[in-house]
C-alpha positions in Angstrom: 3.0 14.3 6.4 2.0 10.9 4.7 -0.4 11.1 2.1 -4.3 10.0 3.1 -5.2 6.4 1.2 -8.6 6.9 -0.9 -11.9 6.1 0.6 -15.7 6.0 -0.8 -16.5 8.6 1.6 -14.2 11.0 0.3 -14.8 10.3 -3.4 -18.1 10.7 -4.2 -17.6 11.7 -7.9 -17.5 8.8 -10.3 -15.7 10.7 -12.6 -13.0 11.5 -9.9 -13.1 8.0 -8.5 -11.6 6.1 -11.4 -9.7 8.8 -12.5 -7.9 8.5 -9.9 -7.4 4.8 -9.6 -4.9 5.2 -12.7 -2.5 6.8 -10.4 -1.7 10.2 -12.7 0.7 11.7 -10.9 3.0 8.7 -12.1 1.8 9.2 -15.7 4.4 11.9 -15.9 7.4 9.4 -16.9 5.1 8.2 -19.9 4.9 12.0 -21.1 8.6 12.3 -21.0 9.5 9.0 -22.9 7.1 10.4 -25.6 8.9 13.8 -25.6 12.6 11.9 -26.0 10.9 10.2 -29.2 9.2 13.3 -31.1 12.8 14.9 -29.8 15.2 11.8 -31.8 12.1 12.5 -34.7 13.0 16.4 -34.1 16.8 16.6 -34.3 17.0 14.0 -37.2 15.1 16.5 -38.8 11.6 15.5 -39.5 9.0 17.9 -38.9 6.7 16.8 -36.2 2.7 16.0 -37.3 1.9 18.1 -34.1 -2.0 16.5 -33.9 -0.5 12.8 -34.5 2.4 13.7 -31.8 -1.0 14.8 -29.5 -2.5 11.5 -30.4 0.3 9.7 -29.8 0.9 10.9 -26.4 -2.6 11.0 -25.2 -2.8 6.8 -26.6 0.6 6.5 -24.5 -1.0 8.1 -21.2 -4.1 5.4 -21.1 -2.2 2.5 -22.2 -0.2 3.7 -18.7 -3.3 4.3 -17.0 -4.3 0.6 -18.2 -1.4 -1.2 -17.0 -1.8 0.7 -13.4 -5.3 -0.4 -12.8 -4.7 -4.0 -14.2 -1.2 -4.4 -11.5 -4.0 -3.5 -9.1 -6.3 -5.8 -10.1 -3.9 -8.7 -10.0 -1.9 -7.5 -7.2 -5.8 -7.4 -5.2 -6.2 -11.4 -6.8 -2.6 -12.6 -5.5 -2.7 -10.4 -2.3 0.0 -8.7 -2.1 -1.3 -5.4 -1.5 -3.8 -6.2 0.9 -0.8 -7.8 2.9 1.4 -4.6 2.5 2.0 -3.7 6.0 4.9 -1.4 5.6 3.5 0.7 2.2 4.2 3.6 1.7 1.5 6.0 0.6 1.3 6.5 -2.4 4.6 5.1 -3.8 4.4 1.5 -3.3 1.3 -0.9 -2.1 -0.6 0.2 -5.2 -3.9 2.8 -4.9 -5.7 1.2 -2.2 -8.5 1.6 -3.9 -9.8 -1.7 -3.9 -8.3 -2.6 -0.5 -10.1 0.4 0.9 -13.2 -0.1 -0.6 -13.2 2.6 -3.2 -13.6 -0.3 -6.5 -14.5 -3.5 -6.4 -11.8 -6.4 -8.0 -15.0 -6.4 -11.1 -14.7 -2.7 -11.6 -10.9 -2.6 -11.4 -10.7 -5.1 -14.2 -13.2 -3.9 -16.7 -11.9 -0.7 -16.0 -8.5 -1.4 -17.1 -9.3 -3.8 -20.3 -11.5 -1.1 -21.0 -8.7 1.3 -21.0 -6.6 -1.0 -23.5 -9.4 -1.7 -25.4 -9.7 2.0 -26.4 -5.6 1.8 -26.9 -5.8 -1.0 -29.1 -8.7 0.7 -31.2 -6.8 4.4 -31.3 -3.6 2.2 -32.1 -5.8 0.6 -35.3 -6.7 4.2 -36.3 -3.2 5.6 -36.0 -1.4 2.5 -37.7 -3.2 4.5 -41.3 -1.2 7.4 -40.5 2.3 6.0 -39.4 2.6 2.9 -40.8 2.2 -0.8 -40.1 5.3 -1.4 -38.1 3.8 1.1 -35.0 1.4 -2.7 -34.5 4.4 -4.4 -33.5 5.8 -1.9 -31.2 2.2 -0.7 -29.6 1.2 -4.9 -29.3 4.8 -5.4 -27.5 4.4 -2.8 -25.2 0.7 -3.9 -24.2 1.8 -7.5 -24.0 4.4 -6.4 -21.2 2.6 -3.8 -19.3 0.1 -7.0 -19.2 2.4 -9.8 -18.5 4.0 -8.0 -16.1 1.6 -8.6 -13.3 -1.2 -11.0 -15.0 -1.0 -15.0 -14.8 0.2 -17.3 -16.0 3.5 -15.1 -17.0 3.7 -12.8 -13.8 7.0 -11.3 -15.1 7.3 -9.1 -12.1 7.1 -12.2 -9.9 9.7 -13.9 -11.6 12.2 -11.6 -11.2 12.5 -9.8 -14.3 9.7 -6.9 -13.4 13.5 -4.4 -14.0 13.5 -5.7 -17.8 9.7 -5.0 -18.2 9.9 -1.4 -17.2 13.2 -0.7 -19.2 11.2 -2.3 -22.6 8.1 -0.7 -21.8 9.7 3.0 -21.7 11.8 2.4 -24.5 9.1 0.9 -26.8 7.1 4.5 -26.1 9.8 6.4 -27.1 10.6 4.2 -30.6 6.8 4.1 -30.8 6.7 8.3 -30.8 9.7 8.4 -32.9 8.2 5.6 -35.4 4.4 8.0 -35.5 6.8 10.9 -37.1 9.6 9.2 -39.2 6.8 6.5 -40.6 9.3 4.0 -40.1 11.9 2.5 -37.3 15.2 4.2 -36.0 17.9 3.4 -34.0 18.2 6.7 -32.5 14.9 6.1 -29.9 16.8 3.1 -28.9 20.1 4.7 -28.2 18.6 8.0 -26.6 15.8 6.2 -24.3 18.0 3.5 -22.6 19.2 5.7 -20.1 15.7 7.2 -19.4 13.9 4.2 -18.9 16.9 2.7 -16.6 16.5 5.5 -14.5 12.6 4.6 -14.4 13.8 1.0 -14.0 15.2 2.5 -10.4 12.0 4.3 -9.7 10.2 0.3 -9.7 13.4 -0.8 -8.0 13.5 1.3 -4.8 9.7 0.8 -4.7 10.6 -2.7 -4.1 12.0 -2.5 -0.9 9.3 -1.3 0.9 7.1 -4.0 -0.7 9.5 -6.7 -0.2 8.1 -8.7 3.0 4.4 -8.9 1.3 5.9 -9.9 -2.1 7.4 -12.8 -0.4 4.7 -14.1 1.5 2.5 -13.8 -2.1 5.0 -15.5 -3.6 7.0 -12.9 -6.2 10.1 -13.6 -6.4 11.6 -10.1 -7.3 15.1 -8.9 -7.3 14.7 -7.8 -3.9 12.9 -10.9 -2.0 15.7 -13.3 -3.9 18.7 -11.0 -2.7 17.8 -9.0 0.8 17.4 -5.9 1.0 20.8 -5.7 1.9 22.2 -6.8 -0.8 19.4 -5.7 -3.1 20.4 -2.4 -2.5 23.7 -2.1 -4.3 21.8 -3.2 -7.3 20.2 0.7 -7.6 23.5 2.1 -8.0 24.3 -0.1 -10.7 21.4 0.6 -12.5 21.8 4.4 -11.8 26.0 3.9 -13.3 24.3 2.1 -16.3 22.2 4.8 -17.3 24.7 7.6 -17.1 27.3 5.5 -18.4 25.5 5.0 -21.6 24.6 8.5 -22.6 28.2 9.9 -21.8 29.4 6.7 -24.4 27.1 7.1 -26.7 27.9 11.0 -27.3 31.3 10.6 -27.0 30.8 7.7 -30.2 28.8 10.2 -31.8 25.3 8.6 -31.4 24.1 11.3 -29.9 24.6 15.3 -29.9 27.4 16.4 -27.1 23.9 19.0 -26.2 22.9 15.6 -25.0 25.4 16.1 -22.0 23.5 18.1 -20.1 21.2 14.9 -18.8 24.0 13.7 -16.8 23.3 16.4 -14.0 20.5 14.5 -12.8 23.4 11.7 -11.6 23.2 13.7 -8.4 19.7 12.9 -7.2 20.5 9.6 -8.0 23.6 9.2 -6.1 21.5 10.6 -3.2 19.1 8.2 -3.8 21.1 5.6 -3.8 22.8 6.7 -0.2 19.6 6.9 1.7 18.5 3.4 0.0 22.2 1.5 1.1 21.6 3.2 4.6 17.8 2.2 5.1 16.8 -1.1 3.0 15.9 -2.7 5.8 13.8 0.3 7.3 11.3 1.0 4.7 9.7 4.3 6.5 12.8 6.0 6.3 13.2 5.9 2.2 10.7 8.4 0.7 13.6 11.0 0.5 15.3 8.3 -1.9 12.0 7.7 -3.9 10.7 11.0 -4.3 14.9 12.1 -5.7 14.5 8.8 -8.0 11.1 10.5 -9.2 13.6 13.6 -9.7 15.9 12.3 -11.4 13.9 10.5 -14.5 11.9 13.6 -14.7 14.4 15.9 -14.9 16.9 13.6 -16.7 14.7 12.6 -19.6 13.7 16.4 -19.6 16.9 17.6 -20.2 17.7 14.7 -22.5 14.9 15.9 -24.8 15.9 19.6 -24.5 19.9 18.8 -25.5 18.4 16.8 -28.9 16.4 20.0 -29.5 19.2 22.4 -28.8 21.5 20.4 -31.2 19.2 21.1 -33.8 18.8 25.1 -32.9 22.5 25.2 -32.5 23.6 23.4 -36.2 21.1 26.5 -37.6 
């Protein structure tokens, strides 16, 4: 059955309202990047501040929450959404909740500077416990989530929205890891690549879907330059890239061979990847291949952070 779009009429609670309109259920991937970093922090051995690993997490989830409303809020202003005929509820075409009536474009936008306002402030506070270096990382990742949709950069409509999401994920996991070591690794790097490819994919196959309306608003994505056609090989690659990289990087010795045990996730991509080559040009028939995309960067990053904690368990 396809989900039901928000309306005023059926959310009455202000409280409910707006929480809402930071898409949650897509908050998950944020949680999971921050559990690869406090895992690199972990299996380096580091013992993990568990309240500034809370804070951390909590700061990660509304910066999130931020960058969803504010895509909204400029997606409303270019018209993209509002043009989406062939959405798909609630994957791609944003929350509706401005095209349906639910927030006004002036609430959507104080809502989400609000929302990195109060990142920006905890980030202040939580730069005295870990160090100076977490401004760099925190301001980079706030810049993209940012530039990703907002004029004049609209990185998303020139092309390179794939590069944004990849940065953003790994920046939260070296952000987690920098909160415990008090400094800046390599290892968040080398374990979160994978991970954030993988939610790379997740924007990528949302993109198909969304492709007619982001060409008559003018982005210029991967997908509108290509075809879908085409396009579609281009999940694949990503999806080879990702599990390409962890199986190299153990077998240099960058990561813990426990590590392995992410690479079983390759067959929800592969699935994935079948139903989008199949139907990139029939956009109702892909929410099998989203919803086993959404499988396999949850369970993929998961698993990732569970072989870095077994290593350490298993070297005892």
């Amino acid at each position: 059955m396809p989900a039901i779009e928000p309306t005023l009429d059926r959310l009455h609670n202000p409280f409910l309202r707006y929480f809402l309109a930071t898409r949650p259920a897509f908050l998950s991937v944020t949680f999971i990047a921050c559990l690869i970093g406090l895992a690199t922090a972990y299996s380096d051995g580091l013992p993990i501040n568990a309240p500034a690993a809370l804070a951390t997490v909590v700061f990660a989830l509304v910066a999130h929450a931020g960058v969803n409303v504010l895509n909204d809020y400029y997606d409303a202003l270019n018209g993209t959404d509002a043009a989406n005929a062939d959405r798909l509820f609630p994957f791609t075409g944003g929350s509706r909740f401005i095209q349906n009536g639910v927030l006004s474009k002036g609430e959507t936008a104080v809502f989400g500077f609000s929302l990195f306002g109060a990142v920006m402030a905890a980030g202040l506070w939580l730069m005295q416990v870990a160090g100076p270096g977490l401004f760099w990382i925190g301001g980079a990742g706030l810049f993209i989530g940012w530039a990703y949709s907002a004029p004049p950069f609209k990185l998303d409509s020139r092309g390179i929205g794939e590069l944004c999401v990849a940065a953003g994920f790994m920046l939260i996991a070296v952000g987690t890891d920098y909160v415990q070591r008090h400094g800046f690794a390599w290892d968040p790097v080398v374990a979160s690549l994978p991970f954030a490819l993988l939610v790379t994919n997740l924007l990528y196959i949302n993109q198909f879907p969304d492709c007619k309306a982001d060409g008559s608003a003018g982005k210029r994505t991967v997908i509108v330059r290509l075809g879908p056609a085409r396009a579609a090989w281009g999940y694949l690659l990503i999806g080879v890239a990702a599990y390409a990289w962890l199986a190299a990087t153990v077998m240099a010795g960058l990561l813990p061979w426990p590590a392995l045990v992410a690479l079983l996730p390759a067959l929800f991509t592969l699935k994935a990847g079948r139903v989008l080559l199949r139907h990139a040009e029939t956009p109702f028939e892909l929410p099998p291949g989203i919803q086993m995309t959404i499988l396999a960067a949850v369970s993929h990053g998961t698993l990732l952070a569970a072989g870095l904690a077994a290593a350490v368990w298993m070297a005892r």
